[in-house]
C-alpha positions in Angstrom: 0.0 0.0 0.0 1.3 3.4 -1.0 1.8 5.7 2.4 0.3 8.4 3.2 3.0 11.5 3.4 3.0 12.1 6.7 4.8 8.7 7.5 8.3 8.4 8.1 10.5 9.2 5.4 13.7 7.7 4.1 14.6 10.8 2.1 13.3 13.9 -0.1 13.9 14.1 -3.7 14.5 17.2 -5.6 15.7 18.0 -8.9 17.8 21.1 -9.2 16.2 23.9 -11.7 18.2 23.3 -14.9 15.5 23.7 -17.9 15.8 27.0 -19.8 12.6 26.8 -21.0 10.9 26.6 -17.7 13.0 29.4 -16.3 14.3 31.6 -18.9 16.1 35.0 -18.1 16.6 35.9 -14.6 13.8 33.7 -13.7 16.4 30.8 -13.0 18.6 32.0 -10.7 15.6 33.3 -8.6 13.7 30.0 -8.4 17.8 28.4 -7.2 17.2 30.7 -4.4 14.4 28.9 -3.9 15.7 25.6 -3.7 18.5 27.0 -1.6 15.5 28.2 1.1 13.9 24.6 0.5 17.2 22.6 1.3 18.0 24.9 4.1 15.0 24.4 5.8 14.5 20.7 4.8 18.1 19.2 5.8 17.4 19.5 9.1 14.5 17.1 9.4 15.7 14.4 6.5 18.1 13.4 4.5 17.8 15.2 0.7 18.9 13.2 -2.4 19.5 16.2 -5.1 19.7 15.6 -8.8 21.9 17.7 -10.9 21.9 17.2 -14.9 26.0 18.2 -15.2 28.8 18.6 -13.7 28.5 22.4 -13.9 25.5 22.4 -12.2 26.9 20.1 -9.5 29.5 22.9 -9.0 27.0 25.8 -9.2 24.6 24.0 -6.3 28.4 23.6 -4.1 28.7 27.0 -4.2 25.5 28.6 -4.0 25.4 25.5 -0.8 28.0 26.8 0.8 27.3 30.6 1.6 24.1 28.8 3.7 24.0 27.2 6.7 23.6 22.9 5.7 24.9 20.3 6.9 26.0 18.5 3.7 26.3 15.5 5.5 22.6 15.3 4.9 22.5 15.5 1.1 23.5 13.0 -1.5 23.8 14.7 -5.4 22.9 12.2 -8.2 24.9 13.8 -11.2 22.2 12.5 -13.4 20.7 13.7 -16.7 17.1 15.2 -15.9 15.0 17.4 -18.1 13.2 19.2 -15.4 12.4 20.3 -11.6 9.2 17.8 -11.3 9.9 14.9 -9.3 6.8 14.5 -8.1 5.8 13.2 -11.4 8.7 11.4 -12.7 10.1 10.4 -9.2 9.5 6.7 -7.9 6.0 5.9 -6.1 7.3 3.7 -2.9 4.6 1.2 -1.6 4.5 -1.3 1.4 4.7 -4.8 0.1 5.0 -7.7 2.8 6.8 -5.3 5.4 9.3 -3.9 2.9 9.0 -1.3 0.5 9.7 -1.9 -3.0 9.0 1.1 -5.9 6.4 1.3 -8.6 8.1 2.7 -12.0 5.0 4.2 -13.9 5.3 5.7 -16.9 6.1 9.3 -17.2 5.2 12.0 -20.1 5.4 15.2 -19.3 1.7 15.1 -19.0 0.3 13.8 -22.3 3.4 14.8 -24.4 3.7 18.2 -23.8 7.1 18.9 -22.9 9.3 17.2 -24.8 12.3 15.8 -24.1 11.1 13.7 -20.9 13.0 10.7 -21.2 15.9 11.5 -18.8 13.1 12.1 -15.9 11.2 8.8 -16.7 14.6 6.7 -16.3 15.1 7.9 -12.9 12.8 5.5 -10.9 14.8 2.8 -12.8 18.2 4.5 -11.3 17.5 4.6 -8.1 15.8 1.3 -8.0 19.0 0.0 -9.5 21.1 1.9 -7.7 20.2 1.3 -4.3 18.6 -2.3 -4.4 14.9 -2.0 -4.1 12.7 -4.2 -5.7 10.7 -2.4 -8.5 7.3 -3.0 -10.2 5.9 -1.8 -13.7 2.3 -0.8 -13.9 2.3 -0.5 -17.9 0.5 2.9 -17.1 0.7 6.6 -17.7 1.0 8.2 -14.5 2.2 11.3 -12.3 2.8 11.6 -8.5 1.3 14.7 -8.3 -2.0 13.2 -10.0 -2.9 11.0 -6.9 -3.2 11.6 -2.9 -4.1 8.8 -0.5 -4.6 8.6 3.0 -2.3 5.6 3.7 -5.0 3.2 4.7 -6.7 3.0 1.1 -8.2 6.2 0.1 -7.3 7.3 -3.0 -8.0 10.5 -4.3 -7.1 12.3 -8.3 -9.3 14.3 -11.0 -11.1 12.9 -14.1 -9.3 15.5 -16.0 -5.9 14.1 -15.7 -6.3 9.8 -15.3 -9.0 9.8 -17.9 -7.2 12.4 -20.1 -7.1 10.2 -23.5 -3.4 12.1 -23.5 -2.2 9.6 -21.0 -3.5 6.0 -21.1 -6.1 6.2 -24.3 -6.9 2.4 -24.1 -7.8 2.3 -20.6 -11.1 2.9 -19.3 -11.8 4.2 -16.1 -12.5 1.1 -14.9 -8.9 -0.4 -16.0 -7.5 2.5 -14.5 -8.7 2.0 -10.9 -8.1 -1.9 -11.2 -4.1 -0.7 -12.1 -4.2 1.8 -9.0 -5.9 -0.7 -6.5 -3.2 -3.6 -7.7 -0.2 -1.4 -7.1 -0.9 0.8 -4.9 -2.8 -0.8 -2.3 -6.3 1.7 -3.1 -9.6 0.1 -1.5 -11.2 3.3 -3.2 -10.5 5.6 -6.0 -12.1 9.3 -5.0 -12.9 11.0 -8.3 -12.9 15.1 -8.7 -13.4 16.4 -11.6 -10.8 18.6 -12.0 -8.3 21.2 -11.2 -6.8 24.8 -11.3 -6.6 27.2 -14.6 -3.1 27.5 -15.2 -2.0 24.4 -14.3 -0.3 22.6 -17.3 -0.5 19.0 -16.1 -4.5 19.2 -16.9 -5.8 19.2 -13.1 -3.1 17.3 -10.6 -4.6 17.0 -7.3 -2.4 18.1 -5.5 -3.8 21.7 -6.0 -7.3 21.3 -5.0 -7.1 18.6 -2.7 -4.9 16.9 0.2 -5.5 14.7 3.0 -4.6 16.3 6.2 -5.4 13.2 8.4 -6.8 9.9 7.6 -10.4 10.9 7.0 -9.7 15.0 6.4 -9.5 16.4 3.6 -8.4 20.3 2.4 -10.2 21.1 -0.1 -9.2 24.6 -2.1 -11.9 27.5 -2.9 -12.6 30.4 -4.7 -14.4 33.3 -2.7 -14.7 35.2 -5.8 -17.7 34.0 -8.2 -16.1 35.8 -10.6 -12.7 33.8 -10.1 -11.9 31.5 -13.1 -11.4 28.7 -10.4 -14.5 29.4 -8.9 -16.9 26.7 -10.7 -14.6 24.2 -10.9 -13.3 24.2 -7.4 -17.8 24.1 -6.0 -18.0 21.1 -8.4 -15.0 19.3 -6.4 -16.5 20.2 -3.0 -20.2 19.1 -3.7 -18.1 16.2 -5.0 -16.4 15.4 -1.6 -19.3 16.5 0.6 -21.7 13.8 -1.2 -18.9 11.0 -1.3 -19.8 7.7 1.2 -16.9 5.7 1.9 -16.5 2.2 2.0 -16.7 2.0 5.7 -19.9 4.0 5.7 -18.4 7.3 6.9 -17.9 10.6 5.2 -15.0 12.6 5.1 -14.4 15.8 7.5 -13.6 18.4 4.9 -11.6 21.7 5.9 -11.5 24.7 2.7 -9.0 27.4 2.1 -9.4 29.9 -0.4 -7.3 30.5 -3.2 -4.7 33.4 -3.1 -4.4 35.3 -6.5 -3.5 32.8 -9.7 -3.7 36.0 -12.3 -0.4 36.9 -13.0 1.0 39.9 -14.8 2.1 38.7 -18.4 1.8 35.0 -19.2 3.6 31.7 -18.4 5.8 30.3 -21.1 3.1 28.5 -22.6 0.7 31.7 -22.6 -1.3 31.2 -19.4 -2.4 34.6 -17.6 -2.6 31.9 -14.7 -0.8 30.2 -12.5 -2.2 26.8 -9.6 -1.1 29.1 -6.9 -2.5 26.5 -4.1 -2.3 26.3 -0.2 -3.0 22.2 -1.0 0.2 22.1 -2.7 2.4 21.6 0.8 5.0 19.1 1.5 4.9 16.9 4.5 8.4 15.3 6.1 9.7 14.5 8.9 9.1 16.7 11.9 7.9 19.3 9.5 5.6 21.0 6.8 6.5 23.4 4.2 3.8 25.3 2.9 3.6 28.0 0.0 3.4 31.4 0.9 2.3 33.8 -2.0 2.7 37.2 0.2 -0.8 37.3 0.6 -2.8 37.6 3.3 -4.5 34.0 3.5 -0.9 32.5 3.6 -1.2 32.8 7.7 -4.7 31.3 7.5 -3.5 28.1 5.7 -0.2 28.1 8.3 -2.8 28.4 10.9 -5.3 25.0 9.8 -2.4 22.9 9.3 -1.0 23.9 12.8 -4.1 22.5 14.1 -3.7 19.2 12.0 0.2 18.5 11.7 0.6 19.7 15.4 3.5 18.0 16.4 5.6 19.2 13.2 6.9 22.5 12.8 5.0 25.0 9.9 7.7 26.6 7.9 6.7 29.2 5.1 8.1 29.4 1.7 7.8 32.2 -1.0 6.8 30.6 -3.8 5.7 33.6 -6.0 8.7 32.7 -8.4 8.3 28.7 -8.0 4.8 29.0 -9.0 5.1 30.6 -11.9 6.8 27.8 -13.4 3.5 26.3 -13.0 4.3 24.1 -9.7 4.8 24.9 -6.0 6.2 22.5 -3.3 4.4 19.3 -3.3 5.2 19.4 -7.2 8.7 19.2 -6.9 9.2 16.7 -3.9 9.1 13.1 -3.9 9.4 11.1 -0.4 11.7 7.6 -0.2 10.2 5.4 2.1 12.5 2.2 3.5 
């Protein structure tokens, strides 16, 4: 069965920003401050395994490293050819298998083809199953990390928009598609939204709209705008959740946050005058929880709720008004090892 987050980690994957494309201009060097705030604050509560595509940038991270206070004890660097920041997606899916964990290598691609190259990024679960002797298992499937959010005791949730995309698995029906995620990854019951944020180039991951914050809570983003171009979507998700019965009988205990702005000035580099700026996109490790900030004034609302659920981890802020615009925020670009 595939854990829920907030169980303890081996290690954090991360994937150093590299890709032109993503960042161009001075927009990469922002975003590697970043990751220099991420690792700072990280390192202290796991060990971080970072991916670099070059020797060059190996050097670069060493340097930038070094003028900040970490340990490097706690970080291994994989000088490793990636095409871009999103582990989440590419990164390997660990699930319990009698008492050990082994890793499930789905397929990545770049959600439905869009960002070519990807084939660097969808080696890596092979890698580091390889690499450091874990057992690994091939669904035969199209699918990203950040598409999927369970509860750790088989609750499932994702969107219609991405898993039933005909951009991913075009052969596979629904039902195939829940048979492939209760075979590997332990789901009892697949939890269907419908979809997700406007600007979000992945088609609707859930990890924007909506998280489990303990085994039968859920956040669930809002709009408190009508007018907000999220605003339809995001009701249609929480009628969704509010009329769901699960298997047990229960219903879930559903907590909201609104949005904080998505409109951006200009566009993204694929013309969106959006971007998933999301609360739900938080990372949980060990002993703590990084959440987005977006200098805006719900970001100490959303620090506040998961206080109250993730009390016995500390709540650390993170700008990510220039991570975001890549079209990603935490959650996106962190993958948890499990041993």
């Amino acid at each position: 069965m595939m854990p829920a987050e907030w169980s303890k980690h081996w290690a954090t994957q991360l994937h150093w920003p590299s890709n032109r494309e993503t960042w161009p201009g001075d927009r990469l060097e922002r975003v590697e401050e970043v990751y220099c705030r991420i690792i700072e604050e990280l390192h202290f509560y796991e060990p971080i395994h970072l991916f670099v595509e070059s020797l060059k940038a190996r050097n670069r991270v060493m340097q930038k490293l070094s003028l900040r206070a970490i340990d490097l004890d706690q970080l291994t660097i994989h000088q490793q050819k990636i095409n871009d920041v999103w582990a989440r997606d590419c990164g390997p899916i660990f699930v319990k298998q009698n008492n050990r964990y082994v890793i499930t290598n789905w397929t990545y691609n770049a959600w439905g083809e869009k960002y070519p190259p990807w084939e660097d990024d969808n080696k890596l679960p092979g890698y580091i199953a390889a690499k450091y002797g874990i057992k690994c298992l091939k669904p035969d499937m199209v699918l990203e990390g950040g598409a999927i959010e369970v509860n750790g005791e088989g609750l499932l949730l994702t969107t219609e928009s991405v898993l039933l995309n005909p951009n991913r698995n075009p052969d596979m029906d629904r039902a195939a598609i829940e048979e492939k995620l209760k075979t590997y990854l332990g789901a009892e019951q697949v939890l269907w939204l419908k979809g997700g944020l406007a600007g979000d180039d992945t088609d609707g991951h859930i990890d924007d709209v909506c998280r489990f914050i303990n085994k039968d809570t859920v956040l669930a983003m809002v709009s408190d705008d009508p007018g907000d171009v999220n605003y339809n979507m995001l009701q249609q998700n929480l009628e969704i959740l509010h009329s769901i019965e699960l298997y047990d009988g229960t219903s879930l205990n559903i907590e909201t946050l609104p949005l904080p702005h998505t409109k951006i000035e200009g566009t993204t580099v694929d013309g969106s005058a959006h971007v998933p700026a999301s609360y739900a996109n938080f990372y949980v490790a060990n002993g703590v929880v990084l959440l987005p900030f977006y200098n805006h004034p719900y970001d100490q609302e959303a620090k506040k709720l998961l206080e109250r659920y993730f009390g016995g981890r500390k709540i650390i802020g993170i700008d990510c008004t220039d991570l975001v615009w890549g079209q990603g925020a935490l959650h996106c670009i962190t993958q948890p090892w499990y041993n």
